[in-house]
C-alpha positions as CSV (number, residue, x, y, z in Angstrom):
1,X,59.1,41.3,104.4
2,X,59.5,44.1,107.4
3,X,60.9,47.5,106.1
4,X,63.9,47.5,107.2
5,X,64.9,44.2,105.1
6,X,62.4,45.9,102.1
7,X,64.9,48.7,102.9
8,X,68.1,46.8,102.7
9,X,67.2,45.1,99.9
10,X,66.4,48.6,97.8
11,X,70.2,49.4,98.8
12,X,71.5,46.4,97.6
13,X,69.9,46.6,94.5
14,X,71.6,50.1,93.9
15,X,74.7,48.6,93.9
16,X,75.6,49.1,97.7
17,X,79.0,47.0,99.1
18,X,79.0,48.4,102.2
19,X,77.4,50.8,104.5
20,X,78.8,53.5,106.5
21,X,77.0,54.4,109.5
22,X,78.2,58.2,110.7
23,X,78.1,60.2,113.5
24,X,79.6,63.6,114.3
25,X,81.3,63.9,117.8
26,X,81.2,66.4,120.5
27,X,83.4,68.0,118.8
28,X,82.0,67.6,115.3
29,X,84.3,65.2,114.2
30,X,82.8,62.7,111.3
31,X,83.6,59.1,112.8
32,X,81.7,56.2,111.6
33,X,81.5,52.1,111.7
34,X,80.8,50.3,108.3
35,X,79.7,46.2,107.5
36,X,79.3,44.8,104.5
37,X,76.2,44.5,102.1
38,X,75.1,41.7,104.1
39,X,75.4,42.9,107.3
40,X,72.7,46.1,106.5
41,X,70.0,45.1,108.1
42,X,72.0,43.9,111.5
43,X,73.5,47.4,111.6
44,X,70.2,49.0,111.7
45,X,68.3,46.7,113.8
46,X,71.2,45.1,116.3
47,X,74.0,47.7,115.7
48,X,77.6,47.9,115.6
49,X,79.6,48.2,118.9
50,X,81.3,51.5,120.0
51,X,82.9,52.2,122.9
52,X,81.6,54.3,126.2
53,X,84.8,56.8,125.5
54,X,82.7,58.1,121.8
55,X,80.8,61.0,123.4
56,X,84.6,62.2,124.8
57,X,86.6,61.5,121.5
58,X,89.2,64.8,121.0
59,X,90.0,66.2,117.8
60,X,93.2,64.9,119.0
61,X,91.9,61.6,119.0
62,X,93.0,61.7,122.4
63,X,89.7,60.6,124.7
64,X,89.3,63.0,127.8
65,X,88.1,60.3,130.5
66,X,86.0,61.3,133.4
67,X,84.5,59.9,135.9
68,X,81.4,59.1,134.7
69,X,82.8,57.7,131.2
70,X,86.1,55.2,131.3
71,X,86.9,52.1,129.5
72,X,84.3,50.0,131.3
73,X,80.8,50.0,129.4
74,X,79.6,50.0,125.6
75,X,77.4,52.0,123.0
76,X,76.0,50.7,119.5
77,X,75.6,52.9,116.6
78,X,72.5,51.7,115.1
79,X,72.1,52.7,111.2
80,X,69.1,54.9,110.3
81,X,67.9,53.5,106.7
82,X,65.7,55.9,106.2
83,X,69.1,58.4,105.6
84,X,71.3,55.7,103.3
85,X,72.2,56.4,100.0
86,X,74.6,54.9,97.7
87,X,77.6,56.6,96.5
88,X,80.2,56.5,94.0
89,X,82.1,53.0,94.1
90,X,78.5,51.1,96.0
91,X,79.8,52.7,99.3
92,X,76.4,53.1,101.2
93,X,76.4,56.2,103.6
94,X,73.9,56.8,106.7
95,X,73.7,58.5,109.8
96,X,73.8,56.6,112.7
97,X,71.5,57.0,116.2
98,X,73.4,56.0,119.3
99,X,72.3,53.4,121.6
100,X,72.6,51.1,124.4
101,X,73.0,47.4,124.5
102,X,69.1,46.9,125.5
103,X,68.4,49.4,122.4
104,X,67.0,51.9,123.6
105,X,68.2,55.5,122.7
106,X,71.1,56.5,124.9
107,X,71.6,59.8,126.7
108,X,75.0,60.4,124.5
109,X,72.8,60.0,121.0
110,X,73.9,63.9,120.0
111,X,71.0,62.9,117.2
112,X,68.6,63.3,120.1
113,X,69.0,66.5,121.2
114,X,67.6,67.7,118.4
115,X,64.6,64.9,117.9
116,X,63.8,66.1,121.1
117,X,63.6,69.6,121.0
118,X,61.4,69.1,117.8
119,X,59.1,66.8,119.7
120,X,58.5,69.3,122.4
121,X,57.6,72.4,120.2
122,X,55.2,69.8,118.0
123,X,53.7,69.1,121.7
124,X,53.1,72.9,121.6
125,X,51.6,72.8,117.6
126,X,55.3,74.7,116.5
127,X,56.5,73.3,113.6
128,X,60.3,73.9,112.3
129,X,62.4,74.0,109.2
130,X,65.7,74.2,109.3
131,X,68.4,75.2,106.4
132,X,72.3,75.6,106.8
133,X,74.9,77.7,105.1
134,X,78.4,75.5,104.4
135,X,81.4,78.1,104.0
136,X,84.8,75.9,103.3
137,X,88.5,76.7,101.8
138,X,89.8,74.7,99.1
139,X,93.3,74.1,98.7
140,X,95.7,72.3,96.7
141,X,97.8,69.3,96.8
142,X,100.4,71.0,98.9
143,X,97.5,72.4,100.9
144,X,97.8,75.9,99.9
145,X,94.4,77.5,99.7
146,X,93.7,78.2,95.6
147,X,94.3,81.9,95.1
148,X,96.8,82.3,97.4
149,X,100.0,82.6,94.9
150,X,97.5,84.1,92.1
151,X,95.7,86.0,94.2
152,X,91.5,85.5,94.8
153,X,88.5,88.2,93.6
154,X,85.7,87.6,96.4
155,X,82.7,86.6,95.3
156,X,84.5,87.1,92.0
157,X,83.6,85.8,88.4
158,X,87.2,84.2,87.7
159,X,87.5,82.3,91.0
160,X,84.3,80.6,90.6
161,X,84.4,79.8,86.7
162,X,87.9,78.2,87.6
163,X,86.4,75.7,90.1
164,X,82.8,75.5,87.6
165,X,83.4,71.7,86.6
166,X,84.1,71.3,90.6
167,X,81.0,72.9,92.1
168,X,78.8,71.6,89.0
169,X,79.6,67.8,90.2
170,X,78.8,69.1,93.6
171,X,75.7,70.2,93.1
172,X,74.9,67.4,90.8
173,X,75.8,64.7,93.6
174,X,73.7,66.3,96.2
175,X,70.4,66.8,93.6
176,X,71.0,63.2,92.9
177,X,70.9,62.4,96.8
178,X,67.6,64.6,96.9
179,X,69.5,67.8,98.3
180,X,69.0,70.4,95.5
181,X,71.4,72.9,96.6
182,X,69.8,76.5,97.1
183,X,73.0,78.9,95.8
184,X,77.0,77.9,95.4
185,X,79.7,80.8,94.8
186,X,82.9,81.9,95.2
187,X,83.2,83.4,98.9
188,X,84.4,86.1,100.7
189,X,88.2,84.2,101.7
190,X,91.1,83.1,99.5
191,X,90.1,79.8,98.3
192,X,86.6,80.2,100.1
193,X,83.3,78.5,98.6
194,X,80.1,78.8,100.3
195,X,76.8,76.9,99.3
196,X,73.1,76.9,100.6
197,X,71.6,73.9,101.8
198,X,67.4,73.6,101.5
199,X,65.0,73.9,104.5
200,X,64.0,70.8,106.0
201,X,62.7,69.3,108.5
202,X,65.4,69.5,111.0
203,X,66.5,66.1,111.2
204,X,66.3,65.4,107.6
205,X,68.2,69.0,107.2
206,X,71.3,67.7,110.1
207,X,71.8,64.4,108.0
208,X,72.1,67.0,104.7
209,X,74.6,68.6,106.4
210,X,77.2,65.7,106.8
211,X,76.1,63.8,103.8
212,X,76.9,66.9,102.5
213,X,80.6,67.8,103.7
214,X,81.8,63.9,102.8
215,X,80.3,64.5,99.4
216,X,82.1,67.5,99.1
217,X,85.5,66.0,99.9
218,X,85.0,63.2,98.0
219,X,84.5,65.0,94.8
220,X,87.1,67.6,95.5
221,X,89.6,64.8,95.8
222,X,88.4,63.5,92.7
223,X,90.3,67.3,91.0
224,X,93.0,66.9,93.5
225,X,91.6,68.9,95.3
226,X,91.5,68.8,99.0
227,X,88.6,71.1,101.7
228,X,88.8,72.6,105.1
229,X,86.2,73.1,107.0
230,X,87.7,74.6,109.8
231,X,86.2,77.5,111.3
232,X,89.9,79.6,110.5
233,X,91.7,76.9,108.5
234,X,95.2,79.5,107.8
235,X,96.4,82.1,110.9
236,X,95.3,85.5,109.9
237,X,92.8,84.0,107.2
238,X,89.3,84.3,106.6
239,X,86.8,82.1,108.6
240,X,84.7,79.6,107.8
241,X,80.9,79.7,109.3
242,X,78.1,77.1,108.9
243,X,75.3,79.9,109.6
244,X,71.8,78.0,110.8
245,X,68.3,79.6,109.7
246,X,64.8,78.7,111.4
247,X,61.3,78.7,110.4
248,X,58.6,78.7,112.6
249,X,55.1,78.1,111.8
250,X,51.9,77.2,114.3
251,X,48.8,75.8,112.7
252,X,50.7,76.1,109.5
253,X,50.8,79.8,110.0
254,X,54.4,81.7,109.9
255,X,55.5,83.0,113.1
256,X,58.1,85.5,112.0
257,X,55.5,87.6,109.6
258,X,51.4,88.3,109.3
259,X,51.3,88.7,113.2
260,X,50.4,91.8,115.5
261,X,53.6,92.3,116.8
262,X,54.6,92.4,120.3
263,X,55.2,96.5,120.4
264,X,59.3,95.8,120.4
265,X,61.1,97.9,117.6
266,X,61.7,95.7,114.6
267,X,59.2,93.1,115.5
268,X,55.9,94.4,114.0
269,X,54.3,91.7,112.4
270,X,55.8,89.1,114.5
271,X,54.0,87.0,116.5
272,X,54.5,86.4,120.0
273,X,55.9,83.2,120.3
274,X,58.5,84.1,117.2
275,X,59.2,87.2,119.5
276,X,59.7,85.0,122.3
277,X,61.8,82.3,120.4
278,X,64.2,85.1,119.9
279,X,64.8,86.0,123.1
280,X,65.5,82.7,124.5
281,X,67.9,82.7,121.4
282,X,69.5,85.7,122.4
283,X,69.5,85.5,126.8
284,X,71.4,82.2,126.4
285,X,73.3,82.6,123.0
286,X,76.9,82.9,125.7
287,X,76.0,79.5,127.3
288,X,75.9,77.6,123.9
289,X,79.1,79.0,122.4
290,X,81.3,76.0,123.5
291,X,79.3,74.1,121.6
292,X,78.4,76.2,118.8
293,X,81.6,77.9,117.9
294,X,84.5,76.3,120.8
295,X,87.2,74.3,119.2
296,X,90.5,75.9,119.5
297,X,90.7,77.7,116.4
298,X,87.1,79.9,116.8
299,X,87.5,82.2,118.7
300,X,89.6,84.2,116.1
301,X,86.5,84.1,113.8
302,X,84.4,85.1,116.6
303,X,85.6,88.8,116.3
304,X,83.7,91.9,115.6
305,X,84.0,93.0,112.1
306,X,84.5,89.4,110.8
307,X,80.1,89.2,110.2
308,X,80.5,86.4,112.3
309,X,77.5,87.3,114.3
310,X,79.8,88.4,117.4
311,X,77.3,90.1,119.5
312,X,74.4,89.3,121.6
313,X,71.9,90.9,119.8
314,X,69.5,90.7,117.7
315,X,68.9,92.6,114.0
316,X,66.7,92.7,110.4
317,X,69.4,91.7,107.8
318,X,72.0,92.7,110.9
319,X,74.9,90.6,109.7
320,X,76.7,91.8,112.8
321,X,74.4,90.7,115.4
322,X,74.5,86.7,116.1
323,X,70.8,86.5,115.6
324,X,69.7,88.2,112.2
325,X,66.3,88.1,111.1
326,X,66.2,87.6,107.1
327,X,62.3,89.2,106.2
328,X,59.7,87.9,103.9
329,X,59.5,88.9,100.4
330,X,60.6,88.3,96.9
331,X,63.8,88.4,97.7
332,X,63.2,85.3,100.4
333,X,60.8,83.0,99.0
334,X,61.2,80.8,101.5
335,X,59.9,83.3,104.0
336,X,60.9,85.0,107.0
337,X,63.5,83.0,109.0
338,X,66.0,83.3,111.7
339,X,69.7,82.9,111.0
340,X,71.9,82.2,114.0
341,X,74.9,83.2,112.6
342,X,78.0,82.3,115.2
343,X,77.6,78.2,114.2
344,X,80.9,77.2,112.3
345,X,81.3,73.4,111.8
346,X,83.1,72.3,114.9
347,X,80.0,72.2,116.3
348,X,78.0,69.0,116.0
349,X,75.2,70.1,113.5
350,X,72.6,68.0,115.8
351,X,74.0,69.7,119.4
352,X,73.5,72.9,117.4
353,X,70.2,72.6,116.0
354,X,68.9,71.2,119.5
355,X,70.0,74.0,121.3
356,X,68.8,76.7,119.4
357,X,65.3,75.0,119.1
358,X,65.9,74.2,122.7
359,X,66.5,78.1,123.7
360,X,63.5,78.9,121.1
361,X,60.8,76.3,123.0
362,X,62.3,77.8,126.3
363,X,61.7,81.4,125.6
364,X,58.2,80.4,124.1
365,X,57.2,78.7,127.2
366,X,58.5,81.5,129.7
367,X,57.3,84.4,127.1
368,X,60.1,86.3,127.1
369,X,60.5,89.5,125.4
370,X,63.5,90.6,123.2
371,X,65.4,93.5,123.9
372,X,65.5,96.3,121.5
373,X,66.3,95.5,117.8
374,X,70.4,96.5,117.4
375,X,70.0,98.0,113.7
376,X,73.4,98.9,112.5
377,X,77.0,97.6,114.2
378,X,77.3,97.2,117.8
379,X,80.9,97.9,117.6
380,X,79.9,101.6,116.6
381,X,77.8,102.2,119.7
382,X,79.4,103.0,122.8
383,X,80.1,101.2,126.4
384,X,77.1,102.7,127.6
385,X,74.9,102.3,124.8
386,X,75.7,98.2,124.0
387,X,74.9,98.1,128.4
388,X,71.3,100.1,127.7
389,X,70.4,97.6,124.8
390,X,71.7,94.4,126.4
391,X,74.5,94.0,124.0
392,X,78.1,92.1,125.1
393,X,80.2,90.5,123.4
394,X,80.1,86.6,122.7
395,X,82.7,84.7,124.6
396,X,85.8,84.2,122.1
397,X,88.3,82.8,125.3
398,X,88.0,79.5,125.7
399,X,88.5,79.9,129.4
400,X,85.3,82.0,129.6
401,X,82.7,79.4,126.9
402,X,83.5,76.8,129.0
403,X,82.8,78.8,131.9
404,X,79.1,80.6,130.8
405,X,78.6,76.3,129.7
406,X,79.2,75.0,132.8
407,X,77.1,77.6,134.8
408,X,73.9,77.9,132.4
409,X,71.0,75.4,133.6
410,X,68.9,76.0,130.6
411,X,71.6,74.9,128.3
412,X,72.4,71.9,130.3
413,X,68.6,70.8,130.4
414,X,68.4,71.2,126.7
415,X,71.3,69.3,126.2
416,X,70.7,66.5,129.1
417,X,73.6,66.1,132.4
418,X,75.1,63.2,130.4
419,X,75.8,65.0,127.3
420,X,76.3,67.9,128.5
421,X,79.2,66.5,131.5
422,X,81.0,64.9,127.9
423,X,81.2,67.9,126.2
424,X,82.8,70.3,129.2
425,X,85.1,67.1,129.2
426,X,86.2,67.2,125.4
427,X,86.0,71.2,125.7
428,X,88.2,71.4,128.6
429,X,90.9,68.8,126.8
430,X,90.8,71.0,123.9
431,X,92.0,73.4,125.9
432,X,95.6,71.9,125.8
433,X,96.4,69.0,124.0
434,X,97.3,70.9,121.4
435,X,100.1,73.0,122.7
436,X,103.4,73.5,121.2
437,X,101.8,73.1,118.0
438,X,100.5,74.7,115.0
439,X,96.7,74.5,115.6
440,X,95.6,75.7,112.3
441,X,97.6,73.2,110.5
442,X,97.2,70.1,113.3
443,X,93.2,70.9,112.5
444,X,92.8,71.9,109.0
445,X,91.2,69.0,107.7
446,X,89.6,67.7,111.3
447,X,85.8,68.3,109.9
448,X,86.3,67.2,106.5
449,X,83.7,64.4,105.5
């Protein structure tokens, strides 16, 4: 028997009906094909067909055809076993590698992009972990977030007792699916939660993520209960982030602590490539935020003063600057990381991961070197002192992501010409098919699982 029927059969036997196979979009939007039990291991080894308009899906559900991607042409989504798991009701749940009809992996695969960026820094002995923060609003039946007639104490006691039963299930469904979450609490926002996913590997810790998020919904819906995801689900209201922290270790040594340092303020005891891995982070942070943080409700978290990470700079426990670097200690026993902190969830988590480990193996292999650690708020400093230390502003205008993606050649080579023409093209549509209308509403629930 090969694995993948071993496999198939192991799902089965847990009571699977059918199987889900899920991708998130270019513009992070969970869409999935699903077969029934019997169809398993034909989904994994043949896959299911999908159209060559995927990679340019809106949050619309418009499709922004170019000329490089039309209605002639066809994808399969291909079923990775390795991720299934059976939840409530038998419904089997995986995430899903894109691929073409001779099999082979296609250059729209967003799973890819971060497969290969860990390939190349294992080709240079650099391994990676990878753990994600998940901030989201919960809201009721009428889709008012909770606390907003009653009023909502963050990080309070009261809030998060209220929802116990809630985030107890939650964290029990995701132990049970081998994701013990890390923290869970009652957030900053009205109606705002926020829990801690593990490191992992970072292609085990991207299918966490989603798995993750439909969980979530599922159980919230379960109390009546519906979640938002959206990086500013309410005008006015708080934001939602999905902050992204990075190990790095060589020779299964940490990079980020135990070193010489590199002589640049704030980085004694770093080692050079961890040095370097920031500043490839930080040079080409601007190019990345269309993907990171550029649906059309973003750039109103990506303000300063909203610890959104707004700047282009770098910081120890800087929750202002986009790049904060989180020491080792008892307080971190998972050891010194770095926590790119612009990410909210309209990014597709594997576009996201790949580019920052992307920038990181770029800045490694051209040994770049940080600017000067920013160790309080930017905002306070003036004109002439952000220029001095290489600080600006990260692009919150649409106009002007889309722009600093077009132009950047490192981003487009992390991200390949393929992808990287599809997500200009779903960017660029974003821009206005949504006019006239109430875009915190018409995407409230867009990046719910």
């Amino acid at each position: 028997m090969d694995s993948t029927t071993q496999k198939a059969d192991q799902l089965r036997a847990a009571g699977l009906r059918t199987l889900t196979g899920v991708i998130s979009d270019s513009g992070g939007v969970l869409r999935a094909k699903s077969v029934p039990a019997a169809r398993v291991e034909s989904f994994a080894r043949n896959g299911m067909g999908a159209s060559l308009t995927w990679p340019v899906f809106t949050i619309d559900n418009g499709v922004a055809v170019t000329e490089l991607i039309g209605v002639a042409g066809d994808l399969r989504l291909t079923a990775d076993l390795d991720t299934a798991v059976v939840l409530d009701g038998g419904l089997g749940w995986a995430v899903a590698d894109v691929r073409d009809q001779e099999g082979n992996i296609s250059p729209y695969c967003w799973r890819d992009v971060t497969r290969r960026q860990v390939e190349a820094l294992a080709a240079m002995g650099i391994e990676t972990l990878v753990g994600h923060e998940m901030e989201f609003t919960i809201l009721d039946e009428e889709g008012l977030a909770l606390g907003a007639r009653d009023g909502w104490a963050a990080y309070g006691v009261g809030p998060y007792l209220a929802l116990g039963e809630f985030a107890a299930e939650v964290t029990e469904a995701l132990a049970a699916h081998d994701i013990p979450v890390e923290q869970i609490h009652a957030e900053y926002g009205v109606g705002q939660f926020e829990l801690s996913l593990p490191p992992r590997d970072p292609m085990t810790a991207g299918a966490n993520v989603l798995l993750a998020r439909t969980v979530i919904s599922q159980i919230a819906a379960g109390f009546g209960l519906k979640v938002s995801f959206s990086p500013v689900p309410f005008t006015g209201g708080a934001g939602n982030g999905a902050h992204l922290h990075v190990s790095l270790t060589k020779n299964g040594q940490p990079l980020l602590n135990g070193g010489p340092g590199v002589g640049v303020a704030g980085t004694e005891g770093m080692h050079p490539e961890a040095a370097a891995a920031i500043a490839g982070v930080v040079e080409h942070l601007p190019g990345t935020i269309a993907v990171l943080a550029g649906s059309v409700v973003s750039g109103e978290r990506m303000q300063p003063g909203h610890w959104s990470g707004a700047w282009t700079a770098w910081g120890v426990e800087n929750r202002e600057a986009a790049v904060r670097i989180l020491v080792a200690g008892l307080g971190n026993p998972h050891g010194a990381n770095i926590e790119v902190k612009c990410v909210d969830a309209s990014a597709n988590t594997w576009l996201a991961t790949g580019l920052i480990l992307g920038l990181m193996r770029h800045g490694i292999e051209h040994s770049l070197v940080p600017p000067a650690e920013v160790p309080g708020d930017p905002s306070l400093l003036s004109d002439e002192e952000r220029a001095a230390l290489g600080v600006r502003a990260l692009p919150w205008q649409p106009e002007e992501r889309l722009a600093l993606f077009a132009d950047d050649p490192v981003v487009k080579e992390i991200l390949g010409e393929p992808m990287h023409h599809a997500l200009l093209a779903v960017r660029r549509h974003e821009l206005t098919c949504l006019q006239g209308q109430d875009i915190h509403a018409a995407t409230r629930y867009s990046w719910s699982g």
